[in-house]
MOPAC internal coordinates of N, CA, C and O (Angstrom, degrees):
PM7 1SCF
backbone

  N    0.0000 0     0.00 0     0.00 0    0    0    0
  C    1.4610 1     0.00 0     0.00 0    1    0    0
  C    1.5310 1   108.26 1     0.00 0    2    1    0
  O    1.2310 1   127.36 1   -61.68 1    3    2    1
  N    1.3435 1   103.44 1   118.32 1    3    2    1
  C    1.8566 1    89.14 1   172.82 1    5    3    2
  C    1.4025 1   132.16 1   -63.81 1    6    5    3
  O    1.2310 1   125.77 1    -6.67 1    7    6    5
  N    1.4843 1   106.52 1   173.33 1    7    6    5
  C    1.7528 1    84.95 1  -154.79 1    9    7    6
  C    2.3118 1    75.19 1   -99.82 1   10    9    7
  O    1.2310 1   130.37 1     4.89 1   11   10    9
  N    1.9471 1    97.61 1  -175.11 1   11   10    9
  C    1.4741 1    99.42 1   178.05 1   13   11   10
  C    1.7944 1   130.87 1   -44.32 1   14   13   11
  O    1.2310 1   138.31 1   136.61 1   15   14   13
  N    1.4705 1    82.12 1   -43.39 1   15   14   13
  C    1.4082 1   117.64 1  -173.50 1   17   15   14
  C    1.4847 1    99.07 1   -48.96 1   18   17   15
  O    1.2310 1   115.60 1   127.14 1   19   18   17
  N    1.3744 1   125.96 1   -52.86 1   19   18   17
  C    1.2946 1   125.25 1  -162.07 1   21   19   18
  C    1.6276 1   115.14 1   -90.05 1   22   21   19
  O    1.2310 1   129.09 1   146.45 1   23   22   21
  N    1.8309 1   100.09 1   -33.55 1   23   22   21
  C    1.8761 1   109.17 1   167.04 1   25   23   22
  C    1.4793 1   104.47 1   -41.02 1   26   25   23
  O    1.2310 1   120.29 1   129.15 1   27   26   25
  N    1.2966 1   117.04 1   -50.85 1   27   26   25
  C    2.0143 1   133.69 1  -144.39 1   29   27   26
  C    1.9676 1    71.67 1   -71.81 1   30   29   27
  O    1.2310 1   116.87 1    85.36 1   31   30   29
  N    1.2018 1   123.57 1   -94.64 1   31   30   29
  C    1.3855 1   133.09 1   179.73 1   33   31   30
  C    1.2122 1   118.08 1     0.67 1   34   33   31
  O    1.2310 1   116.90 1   123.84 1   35   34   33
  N    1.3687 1   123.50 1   -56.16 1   35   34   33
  C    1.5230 1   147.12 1   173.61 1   37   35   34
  C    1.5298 1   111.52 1   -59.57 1   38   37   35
  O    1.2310 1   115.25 1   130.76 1   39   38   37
  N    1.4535 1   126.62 1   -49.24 1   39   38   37
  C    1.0683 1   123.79 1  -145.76 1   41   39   38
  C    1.8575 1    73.69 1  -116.11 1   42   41   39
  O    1.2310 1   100.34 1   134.12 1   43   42   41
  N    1.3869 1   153.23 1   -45.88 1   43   42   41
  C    1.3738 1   135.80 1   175.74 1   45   43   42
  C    1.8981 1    94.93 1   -50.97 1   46   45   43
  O    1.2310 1   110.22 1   113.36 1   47   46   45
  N    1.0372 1   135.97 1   -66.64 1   47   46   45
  C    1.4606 1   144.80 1   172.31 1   49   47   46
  C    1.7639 1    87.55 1   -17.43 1   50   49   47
  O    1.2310 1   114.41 1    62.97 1   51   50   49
  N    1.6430 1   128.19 1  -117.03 1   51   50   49
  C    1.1441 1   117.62 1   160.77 1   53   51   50
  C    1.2252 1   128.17 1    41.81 1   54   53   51
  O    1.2310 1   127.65 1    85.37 1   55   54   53
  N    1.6134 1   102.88 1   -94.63 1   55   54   53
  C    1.5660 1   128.43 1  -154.50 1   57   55   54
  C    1.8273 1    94.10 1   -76.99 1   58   57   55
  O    1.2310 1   110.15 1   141.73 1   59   58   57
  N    1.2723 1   136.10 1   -38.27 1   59   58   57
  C    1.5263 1   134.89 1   175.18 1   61   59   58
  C    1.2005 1    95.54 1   -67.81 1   62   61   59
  O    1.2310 1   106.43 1   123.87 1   63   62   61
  N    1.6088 1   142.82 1   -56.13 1   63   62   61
  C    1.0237 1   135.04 1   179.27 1   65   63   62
  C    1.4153 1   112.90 1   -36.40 1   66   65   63
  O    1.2310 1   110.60 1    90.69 1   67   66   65
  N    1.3896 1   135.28 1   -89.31 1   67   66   65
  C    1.2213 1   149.95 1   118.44 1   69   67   66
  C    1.6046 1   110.19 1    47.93 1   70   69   67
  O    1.2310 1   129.24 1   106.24 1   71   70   69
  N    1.4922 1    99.79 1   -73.76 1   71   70   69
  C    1.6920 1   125.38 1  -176.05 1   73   71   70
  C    1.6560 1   118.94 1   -59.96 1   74   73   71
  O    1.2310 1   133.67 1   137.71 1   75   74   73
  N    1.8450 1    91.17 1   -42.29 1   75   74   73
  C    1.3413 1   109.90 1   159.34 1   77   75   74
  C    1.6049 1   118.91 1   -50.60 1   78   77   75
  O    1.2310 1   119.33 1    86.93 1   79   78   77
  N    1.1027 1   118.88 1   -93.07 1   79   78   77
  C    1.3463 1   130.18 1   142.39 1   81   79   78
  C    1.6696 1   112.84 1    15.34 1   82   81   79
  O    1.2310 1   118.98 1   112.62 1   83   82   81
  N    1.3796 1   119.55 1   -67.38 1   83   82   81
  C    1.4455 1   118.11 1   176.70 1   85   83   82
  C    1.3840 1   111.57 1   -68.62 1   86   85   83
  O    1.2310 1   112.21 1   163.91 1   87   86   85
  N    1.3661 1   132.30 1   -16.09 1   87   86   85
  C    1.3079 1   124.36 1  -143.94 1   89   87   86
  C    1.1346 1   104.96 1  -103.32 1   90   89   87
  O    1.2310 1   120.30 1   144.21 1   91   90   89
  N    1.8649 1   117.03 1   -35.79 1   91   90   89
  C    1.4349 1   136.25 1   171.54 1   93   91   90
  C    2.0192 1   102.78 1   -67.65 1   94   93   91
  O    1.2310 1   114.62 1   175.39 1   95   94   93
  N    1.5172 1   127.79 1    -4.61 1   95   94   93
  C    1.4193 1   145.63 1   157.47 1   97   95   94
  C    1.7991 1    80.76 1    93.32 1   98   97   95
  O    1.2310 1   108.92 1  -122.62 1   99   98   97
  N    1.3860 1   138.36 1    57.38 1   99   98   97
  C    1.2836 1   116.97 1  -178.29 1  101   99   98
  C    1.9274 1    92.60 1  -117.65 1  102  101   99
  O    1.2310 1   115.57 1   -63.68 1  103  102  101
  N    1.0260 1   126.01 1   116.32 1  103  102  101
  C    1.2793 1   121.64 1  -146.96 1  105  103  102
  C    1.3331 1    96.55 1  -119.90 1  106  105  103
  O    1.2310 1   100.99 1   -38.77 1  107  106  105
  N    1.1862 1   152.17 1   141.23 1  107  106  105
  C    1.6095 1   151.61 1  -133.70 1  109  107  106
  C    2.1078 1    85.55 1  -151.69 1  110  109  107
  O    1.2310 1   123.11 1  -112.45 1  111  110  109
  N    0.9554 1   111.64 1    67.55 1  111  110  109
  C    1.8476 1   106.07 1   172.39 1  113  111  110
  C    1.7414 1   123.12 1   -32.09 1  114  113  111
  O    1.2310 1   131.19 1   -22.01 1  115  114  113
  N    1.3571 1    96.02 1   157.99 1  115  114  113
  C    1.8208 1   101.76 1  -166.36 1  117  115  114
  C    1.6426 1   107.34 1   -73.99 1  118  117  115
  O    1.2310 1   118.98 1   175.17 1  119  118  117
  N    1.2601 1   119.55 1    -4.83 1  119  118  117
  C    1.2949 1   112.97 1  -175.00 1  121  119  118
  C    1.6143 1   104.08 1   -86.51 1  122  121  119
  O    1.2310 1   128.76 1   -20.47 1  123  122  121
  N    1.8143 1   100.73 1   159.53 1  123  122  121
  C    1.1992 1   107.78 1  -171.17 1  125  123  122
  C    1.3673 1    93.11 1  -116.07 1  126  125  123
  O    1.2310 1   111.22 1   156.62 1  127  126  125
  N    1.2260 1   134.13 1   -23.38 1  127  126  125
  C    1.5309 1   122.52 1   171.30 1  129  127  126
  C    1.7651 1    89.46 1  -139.78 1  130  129  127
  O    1.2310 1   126.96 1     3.58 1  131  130  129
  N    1.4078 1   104.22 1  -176.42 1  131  130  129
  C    1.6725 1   127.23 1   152.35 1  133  131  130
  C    1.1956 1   129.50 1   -87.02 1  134  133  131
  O    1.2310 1   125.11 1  -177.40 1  135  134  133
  N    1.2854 1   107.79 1     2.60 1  135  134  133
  C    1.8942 1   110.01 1  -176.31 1  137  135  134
  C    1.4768 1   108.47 1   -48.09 1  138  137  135
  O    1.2310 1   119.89 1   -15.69 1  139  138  137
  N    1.5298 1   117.81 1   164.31 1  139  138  137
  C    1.3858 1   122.06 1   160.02 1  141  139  138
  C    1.5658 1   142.16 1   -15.01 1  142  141  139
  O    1.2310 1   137.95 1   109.36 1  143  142  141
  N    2.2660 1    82.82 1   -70.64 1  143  142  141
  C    1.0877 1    90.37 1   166.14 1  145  143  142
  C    1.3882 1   133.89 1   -94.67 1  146  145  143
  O    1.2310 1   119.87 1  -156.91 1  147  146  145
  N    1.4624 1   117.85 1    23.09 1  147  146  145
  C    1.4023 1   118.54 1   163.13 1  149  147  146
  C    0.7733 1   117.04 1   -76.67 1  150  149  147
  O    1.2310 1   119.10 1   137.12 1  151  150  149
  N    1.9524 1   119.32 1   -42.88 1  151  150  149
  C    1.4644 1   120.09 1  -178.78 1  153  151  150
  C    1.2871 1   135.64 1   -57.91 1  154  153  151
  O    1.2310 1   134.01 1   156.34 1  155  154  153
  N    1.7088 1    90.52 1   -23.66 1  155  154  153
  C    1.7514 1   105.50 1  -169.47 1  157  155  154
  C    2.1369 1    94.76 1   -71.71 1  158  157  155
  O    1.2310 1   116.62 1   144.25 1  159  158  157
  N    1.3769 1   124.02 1   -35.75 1  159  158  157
  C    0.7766 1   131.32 1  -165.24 1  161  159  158
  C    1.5806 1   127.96 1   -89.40 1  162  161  159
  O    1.2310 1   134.56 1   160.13 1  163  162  161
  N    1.6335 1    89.45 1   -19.87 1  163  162  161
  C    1.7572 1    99.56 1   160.32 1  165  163  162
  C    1.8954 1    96.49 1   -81.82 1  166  165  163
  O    1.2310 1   121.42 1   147.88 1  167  166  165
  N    1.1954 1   114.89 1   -32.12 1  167  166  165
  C    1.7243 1   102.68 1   177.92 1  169  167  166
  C    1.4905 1   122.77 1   -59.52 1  170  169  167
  O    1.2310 1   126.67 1   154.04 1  171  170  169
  N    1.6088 1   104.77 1   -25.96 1  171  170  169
  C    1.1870 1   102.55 1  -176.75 1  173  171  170
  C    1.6263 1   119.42 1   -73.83 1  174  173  171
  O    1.2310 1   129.35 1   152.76 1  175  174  173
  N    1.5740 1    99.59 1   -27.24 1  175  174  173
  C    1.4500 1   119.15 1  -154.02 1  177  175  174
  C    1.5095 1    84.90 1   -75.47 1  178  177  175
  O    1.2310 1   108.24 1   166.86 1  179  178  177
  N    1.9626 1   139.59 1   -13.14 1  179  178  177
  C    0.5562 1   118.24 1   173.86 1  181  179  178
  C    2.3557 1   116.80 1   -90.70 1  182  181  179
  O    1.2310 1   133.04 1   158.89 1  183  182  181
  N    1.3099 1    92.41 1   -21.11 1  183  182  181
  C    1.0783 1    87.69 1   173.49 1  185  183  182
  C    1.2781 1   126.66 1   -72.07 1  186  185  183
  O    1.2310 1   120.35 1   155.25 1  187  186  185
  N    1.8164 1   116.93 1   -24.75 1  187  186  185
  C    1.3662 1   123.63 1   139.18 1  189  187  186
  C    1.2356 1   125.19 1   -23.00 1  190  189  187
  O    1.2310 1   121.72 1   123.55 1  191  190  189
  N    0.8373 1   114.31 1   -56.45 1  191  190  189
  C    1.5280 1   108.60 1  -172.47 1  193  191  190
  C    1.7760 1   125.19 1   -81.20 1  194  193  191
  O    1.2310 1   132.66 1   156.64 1  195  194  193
  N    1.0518 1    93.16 1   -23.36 1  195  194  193
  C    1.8296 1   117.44 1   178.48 1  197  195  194
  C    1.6359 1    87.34 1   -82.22 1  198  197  195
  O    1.2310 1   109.23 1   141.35 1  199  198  197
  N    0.9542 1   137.79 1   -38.65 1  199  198  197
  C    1.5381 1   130.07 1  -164.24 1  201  199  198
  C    1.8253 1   106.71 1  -102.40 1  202  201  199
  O    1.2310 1   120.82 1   163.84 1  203  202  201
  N    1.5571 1   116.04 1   -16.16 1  203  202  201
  C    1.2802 1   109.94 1   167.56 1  205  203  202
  C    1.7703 1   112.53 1   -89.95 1  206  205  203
  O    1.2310 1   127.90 1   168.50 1  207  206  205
  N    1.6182 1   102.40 1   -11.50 1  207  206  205
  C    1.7016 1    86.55 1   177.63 1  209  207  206
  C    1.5298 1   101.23 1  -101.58 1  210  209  207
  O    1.2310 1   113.67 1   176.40 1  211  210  209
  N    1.0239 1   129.58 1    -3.60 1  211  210  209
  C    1.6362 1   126.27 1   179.35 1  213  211  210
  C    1.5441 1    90.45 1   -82.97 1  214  213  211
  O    1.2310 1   104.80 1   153.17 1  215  214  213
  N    1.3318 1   145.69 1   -26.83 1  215  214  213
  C    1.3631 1   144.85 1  -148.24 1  217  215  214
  C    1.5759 1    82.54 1  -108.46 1  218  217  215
  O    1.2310 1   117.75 1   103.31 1  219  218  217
  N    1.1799 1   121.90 1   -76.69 1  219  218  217
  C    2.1011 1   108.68 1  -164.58 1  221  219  218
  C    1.1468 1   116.62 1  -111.70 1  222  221  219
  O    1.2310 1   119.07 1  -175.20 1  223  222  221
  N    1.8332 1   119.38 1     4.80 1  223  222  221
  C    1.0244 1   120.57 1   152.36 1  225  223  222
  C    1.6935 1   112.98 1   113.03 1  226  225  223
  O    1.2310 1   125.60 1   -11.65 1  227  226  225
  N    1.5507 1   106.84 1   168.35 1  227  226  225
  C    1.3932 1   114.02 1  -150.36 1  229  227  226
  C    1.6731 1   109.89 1   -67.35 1  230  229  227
  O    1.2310 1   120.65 1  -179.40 1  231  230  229
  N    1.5277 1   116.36 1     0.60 1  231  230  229
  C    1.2857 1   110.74 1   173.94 1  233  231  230
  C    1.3322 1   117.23 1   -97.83 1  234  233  231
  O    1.2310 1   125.99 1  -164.85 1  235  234  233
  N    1.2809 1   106.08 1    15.15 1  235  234  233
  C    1.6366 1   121.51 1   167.12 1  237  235  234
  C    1.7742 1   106.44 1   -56.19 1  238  237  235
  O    1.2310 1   111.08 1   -51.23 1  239  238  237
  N    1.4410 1   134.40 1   128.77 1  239  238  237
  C    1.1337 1   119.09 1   171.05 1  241  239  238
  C    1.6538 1   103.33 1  -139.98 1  242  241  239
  O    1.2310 1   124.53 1   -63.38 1  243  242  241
  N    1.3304 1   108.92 1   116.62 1  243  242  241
  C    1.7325 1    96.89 1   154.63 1  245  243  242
  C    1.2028 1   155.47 1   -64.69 1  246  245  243
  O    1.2310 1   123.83 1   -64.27 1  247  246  245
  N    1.7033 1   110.25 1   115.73 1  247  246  245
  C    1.6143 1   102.94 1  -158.56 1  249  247  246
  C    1.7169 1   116.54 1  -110.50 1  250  249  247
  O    1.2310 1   127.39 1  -148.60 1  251  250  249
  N    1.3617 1   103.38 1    31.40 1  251  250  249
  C    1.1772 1   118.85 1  -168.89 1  253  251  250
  C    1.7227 1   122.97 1   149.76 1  254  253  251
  O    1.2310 1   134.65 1   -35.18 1  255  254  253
  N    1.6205 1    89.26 1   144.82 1  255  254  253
  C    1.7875 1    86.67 1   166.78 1  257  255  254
  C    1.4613 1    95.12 1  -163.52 1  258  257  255
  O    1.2310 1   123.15 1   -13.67 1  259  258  257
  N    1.2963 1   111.56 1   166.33 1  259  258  257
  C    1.1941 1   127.83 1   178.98 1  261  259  258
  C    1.8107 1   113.06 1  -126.03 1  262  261  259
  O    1.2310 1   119.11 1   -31.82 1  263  262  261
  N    1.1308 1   119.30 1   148.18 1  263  262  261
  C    1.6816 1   102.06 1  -178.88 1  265  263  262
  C    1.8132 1    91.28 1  -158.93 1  266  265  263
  O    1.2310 1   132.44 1   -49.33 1  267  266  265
  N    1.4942 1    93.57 1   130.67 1  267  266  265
  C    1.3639 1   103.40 1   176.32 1  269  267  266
  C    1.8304 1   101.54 1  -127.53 1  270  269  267
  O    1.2310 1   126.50 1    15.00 1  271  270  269
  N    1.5247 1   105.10 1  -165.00 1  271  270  269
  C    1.8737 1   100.49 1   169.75 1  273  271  270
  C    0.9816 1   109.07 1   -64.84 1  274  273  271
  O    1.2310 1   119.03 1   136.63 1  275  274  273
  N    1.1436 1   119.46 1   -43.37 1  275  274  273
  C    1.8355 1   142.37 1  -168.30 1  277  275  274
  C    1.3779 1   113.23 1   -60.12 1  278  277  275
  O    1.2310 1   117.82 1   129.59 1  279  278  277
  N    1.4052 1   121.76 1   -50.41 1  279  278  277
  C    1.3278 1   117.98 1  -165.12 1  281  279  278
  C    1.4665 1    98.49 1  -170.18 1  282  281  279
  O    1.2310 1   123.16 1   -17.25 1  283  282  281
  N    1.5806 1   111.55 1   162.75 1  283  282  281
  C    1.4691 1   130.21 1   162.11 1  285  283  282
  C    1.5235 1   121.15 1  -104.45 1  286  285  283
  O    1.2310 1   113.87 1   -24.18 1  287  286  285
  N    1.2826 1   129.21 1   155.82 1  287  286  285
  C    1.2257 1   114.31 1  -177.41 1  289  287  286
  C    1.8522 1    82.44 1  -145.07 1  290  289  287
  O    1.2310 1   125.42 1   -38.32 1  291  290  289
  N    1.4261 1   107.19 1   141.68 1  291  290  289
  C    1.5611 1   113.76 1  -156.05 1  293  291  290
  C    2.1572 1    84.52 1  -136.65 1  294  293  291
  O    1.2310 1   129.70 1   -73.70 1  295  294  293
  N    1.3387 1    98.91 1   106.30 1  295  294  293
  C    1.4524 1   101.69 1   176.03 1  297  295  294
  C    1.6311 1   108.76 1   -90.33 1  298  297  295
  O    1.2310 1   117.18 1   -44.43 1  299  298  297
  N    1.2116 1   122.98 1   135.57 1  299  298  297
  C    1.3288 1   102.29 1   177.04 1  301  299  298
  C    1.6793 1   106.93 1  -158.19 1  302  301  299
  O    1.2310 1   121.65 1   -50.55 1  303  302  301
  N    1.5788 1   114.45 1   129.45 1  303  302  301
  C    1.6443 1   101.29 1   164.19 1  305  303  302
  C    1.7027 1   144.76 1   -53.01 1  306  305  303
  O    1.2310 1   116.31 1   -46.76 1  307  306  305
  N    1.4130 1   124.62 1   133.24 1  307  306  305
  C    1.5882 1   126.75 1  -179.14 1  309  307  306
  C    1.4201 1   110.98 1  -152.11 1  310  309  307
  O    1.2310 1   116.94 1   -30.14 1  311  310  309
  N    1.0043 1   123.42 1   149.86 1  311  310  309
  C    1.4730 1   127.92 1  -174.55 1  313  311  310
  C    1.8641 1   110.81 1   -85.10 1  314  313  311
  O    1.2310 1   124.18 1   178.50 1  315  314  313
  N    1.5234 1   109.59 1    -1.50 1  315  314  313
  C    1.2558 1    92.68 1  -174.83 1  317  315  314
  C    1.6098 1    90.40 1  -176.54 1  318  317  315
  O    1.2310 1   122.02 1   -12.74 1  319  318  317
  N    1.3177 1   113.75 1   167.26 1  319  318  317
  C    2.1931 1   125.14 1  -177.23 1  321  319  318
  C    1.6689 1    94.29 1   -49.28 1  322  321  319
  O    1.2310 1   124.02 1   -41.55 1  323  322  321
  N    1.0466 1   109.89 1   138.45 1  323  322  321
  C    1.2772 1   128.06 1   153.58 1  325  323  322
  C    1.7972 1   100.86 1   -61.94 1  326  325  323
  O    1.2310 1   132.78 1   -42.05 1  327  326  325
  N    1.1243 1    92.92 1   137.95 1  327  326  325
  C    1.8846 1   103.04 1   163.94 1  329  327  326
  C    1.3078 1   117.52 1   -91.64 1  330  329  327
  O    1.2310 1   119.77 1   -14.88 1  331  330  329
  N    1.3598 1   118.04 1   165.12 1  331  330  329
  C    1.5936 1   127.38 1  -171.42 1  333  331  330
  C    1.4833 1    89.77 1   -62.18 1  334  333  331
  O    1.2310 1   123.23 1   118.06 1  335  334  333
  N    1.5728 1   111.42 1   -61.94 1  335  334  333
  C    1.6638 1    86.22 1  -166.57 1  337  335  334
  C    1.4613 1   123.34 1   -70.11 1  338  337  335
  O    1.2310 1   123.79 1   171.19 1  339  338  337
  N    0.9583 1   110.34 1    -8.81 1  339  338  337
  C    1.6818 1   110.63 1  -170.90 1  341  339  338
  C    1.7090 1    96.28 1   -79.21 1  342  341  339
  O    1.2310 1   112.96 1   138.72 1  343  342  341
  N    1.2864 1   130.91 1   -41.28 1  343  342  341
  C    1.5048 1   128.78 1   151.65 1  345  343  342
  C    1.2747 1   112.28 1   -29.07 1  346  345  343
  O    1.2310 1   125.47 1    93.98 1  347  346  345
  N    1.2760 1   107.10 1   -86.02 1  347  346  345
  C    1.2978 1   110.38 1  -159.25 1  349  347  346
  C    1.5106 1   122.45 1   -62.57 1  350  349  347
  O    1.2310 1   120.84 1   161.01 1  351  350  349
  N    1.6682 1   116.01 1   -18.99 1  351  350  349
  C    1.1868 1   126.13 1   147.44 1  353  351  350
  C    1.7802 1   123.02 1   -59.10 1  354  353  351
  O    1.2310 1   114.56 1   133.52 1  355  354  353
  N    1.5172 1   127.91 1   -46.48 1  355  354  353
  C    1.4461 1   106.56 1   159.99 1  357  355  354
  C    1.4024 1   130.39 1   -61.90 1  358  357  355
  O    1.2310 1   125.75 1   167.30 1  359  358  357
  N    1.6057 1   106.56 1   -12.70 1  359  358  357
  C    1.5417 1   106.05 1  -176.81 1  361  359  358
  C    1.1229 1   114.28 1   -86.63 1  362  361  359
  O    1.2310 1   122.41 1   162.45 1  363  362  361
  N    1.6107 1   112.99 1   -17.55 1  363  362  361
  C    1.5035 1   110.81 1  -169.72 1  365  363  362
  C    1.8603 1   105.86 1   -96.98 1  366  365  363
  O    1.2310 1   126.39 1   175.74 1  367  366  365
  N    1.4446 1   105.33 1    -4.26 1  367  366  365
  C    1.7292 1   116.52 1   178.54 1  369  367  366
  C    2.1757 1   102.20 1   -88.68 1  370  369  367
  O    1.2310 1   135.10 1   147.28 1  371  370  369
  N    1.0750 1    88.40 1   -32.72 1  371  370  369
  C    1.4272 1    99.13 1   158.65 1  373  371  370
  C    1.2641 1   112.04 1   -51.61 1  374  373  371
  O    1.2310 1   131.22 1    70.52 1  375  374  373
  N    1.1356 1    95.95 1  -109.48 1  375  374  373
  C    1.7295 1   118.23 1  -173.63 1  377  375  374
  C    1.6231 1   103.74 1   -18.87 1  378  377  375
  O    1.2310 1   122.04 1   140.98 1  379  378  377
  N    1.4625 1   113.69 1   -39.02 1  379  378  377
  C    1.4371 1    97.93 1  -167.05 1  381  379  378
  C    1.6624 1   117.46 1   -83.70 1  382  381  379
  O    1.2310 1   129.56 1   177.70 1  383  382  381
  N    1.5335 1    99.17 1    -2.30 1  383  382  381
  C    1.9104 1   112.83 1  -170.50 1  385  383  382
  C    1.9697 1    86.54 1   -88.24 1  386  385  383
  O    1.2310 1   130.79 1   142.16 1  387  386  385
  N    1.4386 1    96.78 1   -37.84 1  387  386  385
  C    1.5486 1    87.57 1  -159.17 1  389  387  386
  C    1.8620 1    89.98 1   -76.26 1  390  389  387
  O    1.2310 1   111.16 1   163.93 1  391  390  389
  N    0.9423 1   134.25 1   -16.07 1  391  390  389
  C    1.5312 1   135.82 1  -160.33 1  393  391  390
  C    1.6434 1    95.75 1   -87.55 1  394  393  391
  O    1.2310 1   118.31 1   153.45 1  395  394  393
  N    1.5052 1   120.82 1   -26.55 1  395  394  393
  C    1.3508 1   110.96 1  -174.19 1  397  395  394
  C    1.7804 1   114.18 1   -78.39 1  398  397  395
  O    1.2310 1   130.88 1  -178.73 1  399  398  397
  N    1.5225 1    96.61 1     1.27 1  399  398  397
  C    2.0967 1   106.97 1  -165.72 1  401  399  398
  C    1.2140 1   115.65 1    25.65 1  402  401  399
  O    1.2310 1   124.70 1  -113.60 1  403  402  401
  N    1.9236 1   108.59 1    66.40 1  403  402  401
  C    1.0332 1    97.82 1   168.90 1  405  403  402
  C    1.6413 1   118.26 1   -83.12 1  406  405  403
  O    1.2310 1   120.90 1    -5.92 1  407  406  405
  N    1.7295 1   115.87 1   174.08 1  407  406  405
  C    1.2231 1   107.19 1  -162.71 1  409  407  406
  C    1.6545 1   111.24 1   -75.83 1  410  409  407
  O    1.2310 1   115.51 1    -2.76 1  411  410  409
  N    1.0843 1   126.12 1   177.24 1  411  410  409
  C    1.6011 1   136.45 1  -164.52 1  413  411  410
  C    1.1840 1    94.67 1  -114.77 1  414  413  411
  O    1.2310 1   121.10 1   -61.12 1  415  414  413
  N    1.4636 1   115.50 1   118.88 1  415  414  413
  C    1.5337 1   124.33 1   151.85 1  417  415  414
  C    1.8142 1   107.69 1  -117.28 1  418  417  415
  O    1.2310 1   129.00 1    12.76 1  419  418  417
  N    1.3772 1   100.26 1  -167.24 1  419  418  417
  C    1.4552 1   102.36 1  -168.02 1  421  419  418
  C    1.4751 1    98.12 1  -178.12 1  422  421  419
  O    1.2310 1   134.88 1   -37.57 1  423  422  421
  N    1.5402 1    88.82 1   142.43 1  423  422  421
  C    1.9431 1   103.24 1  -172.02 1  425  423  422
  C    1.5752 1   100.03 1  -139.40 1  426  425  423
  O    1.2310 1   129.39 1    -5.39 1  427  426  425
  N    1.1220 1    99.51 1   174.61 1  427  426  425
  C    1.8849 1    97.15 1  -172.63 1  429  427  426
  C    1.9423 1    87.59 1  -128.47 1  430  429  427
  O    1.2310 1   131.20 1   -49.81 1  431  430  429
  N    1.1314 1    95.98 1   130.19 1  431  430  429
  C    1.4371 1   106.94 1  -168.18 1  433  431  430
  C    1.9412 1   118.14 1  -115.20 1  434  433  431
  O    1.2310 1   119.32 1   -60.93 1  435  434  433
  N    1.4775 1   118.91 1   119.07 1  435  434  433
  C    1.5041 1    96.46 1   172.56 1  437  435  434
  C    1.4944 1   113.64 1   -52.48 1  438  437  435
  O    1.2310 1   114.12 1    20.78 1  439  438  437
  N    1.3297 1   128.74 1  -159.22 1  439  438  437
  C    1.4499 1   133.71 1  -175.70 1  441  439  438
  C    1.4459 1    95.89 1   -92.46 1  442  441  439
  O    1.2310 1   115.57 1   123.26 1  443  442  441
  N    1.6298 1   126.01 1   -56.74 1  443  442  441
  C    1.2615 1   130.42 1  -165.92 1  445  443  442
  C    1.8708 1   103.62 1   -93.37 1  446  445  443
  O    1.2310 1   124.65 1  -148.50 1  447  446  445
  N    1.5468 1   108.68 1    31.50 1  447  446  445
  C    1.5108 1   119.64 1   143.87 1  449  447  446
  C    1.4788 1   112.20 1  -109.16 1  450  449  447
  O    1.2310 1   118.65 1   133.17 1  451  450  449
  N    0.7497 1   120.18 1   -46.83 1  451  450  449
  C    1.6881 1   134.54 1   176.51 1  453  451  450
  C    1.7037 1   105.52 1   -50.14 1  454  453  451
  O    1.2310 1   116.14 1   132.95 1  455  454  453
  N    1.3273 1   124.95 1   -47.05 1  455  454  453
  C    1.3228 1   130.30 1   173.60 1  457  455  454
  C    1.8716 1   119.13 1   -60.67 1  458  457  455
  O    1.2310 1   130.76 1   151.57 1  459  458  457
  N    0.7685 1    96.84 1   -28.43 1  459  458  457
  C    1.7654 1   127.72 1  -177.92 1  461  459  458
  C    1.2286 1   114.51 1   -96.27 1  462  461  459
  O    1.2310 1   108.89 1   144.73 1  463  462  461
  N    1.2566 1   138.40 1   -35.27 1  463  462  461
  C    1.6013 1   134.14 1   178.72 1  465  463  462
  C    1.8619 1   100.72 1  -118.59 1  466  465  463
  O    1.2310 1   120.06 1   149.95 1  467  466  465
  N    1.7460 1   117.49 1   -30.05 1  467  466  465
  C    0.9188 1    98.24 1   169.94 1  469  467  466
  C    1.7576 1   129.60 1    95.74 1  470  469  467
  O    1.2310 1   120.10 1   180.00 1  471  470  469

């Protein structure tokens, strides 16, 4: 079993790799497949984000997500806990974008277009 010393080594190794990787703009996306329901769930991760900066505001920034069949994971900057209502207020600005089914389009975006339209 390796000892800490050598995990930290492994996983800093990794994360420069990784860092590298972003810096040359070669960007590896949060999805783990294209299925249905991944897509529906990378869509949300975008309405997430439109509904967490209307809720605490424009210095909201996303610094990650992950999205599998199973679940989404939505990383994002704040200066402090989200409150119950401020939750339950992005979930309920959600629910109501995803409740209208609007139709699905799709564009292929540089990084510093995506930052700008969003």
């Amino acid at each position: 079993m390796p000892d800490a010393d050598d995990e930290f080594k492994r996983l800093m190794t990794d994360q420069r790799n990784r860092s590298r990787t972003a810096t040359k703009g070669e960007f590896k996306g949060g999805l783990a497949d294209h299925s249905e329901i991944t897509t529906k769930y990378h869509t949300a991760t975008h309405l997430m984000y439109r509904a967490l900066r209307n809720v605490l505001g424009d210095h909201v920034i996303q610094r990650g997500s992950n999205i599998t069949a199973e679940r989404l994971r939505f990383d994002f900057s704040h200066s402090e806990k989200m409150t119950q209502q401020q939750l339950n207020l992005v979930e309920s600005i959600v629910n109501e974008q995803i409740n209208k089914n609007w139709p699905m389009t799709w564009r292929e975006e540089t990084p510093s277009q995506h930052w700008v339209v969003g």
